[in-house]
N, C-alpha and C positions, 0 to 999 in steps of 0.2 A: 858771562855767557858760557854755555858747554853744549857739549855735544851727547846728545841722547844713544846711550852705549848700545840702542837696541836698530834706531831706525837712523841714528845719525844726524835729525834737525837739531838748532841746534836752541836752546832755550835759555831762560834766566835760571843762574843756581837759588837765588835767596825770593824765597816765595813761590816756592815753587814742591808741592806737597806731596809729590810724586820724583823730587829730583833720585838720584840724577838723571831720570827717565823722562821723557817729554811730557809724558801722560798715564793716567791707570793701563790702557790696555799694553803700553810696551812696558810697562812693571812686570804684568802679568803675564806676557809674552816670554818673558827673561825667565819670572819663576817656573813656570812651566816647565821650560828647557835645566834648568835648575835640578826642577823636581823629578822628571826622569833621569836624574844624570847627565846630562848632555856636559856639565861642568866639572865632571870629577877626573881627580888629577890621578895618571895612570902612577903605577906603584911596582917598584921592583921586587918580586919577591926573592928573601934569601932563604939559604938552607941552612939549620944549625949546625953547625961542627960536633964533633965530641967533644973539644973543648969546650963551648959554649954550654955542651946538656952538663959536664961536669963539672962547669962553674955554677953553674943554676941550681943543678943537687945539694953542691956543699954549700950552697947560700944558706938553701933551703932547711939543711939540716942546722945549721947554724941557729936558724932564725925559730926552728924547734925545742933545741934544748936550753 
């Protein structure tokens, strides 16, 4: 048995063709929120250094000649 990640009941895992969701509409409940984003993992952004644009150059020119 498990727990339906969307509403919580809890059901059979094996035979169950919707697991680990109780049912198509908490599937679809989930994708939903899914599909707008609702689940996207926040993200740090960094700044390049000069070091980093300068190691990227000479890679770059490396990778040229």
């Amino acid at each position: 048995m498990v727990k339906c990640p969307n509403c919580g009941i809890r059901n059979k895992y094996e035979g169950n063709e919707f697991r680990p969701f109780c049912s198509e509409r908490c599937k679809l409940l989930d994708f939903g929120v899914w599909a707008e984003g609702g689940y996207a993992v926040p993200a740090e952004s960094s700044k390049l250094t000069e070091e980093d644009i300068e190691l990227i150059e000479r890679v770059r020119q490396e990778r040229e000649n």
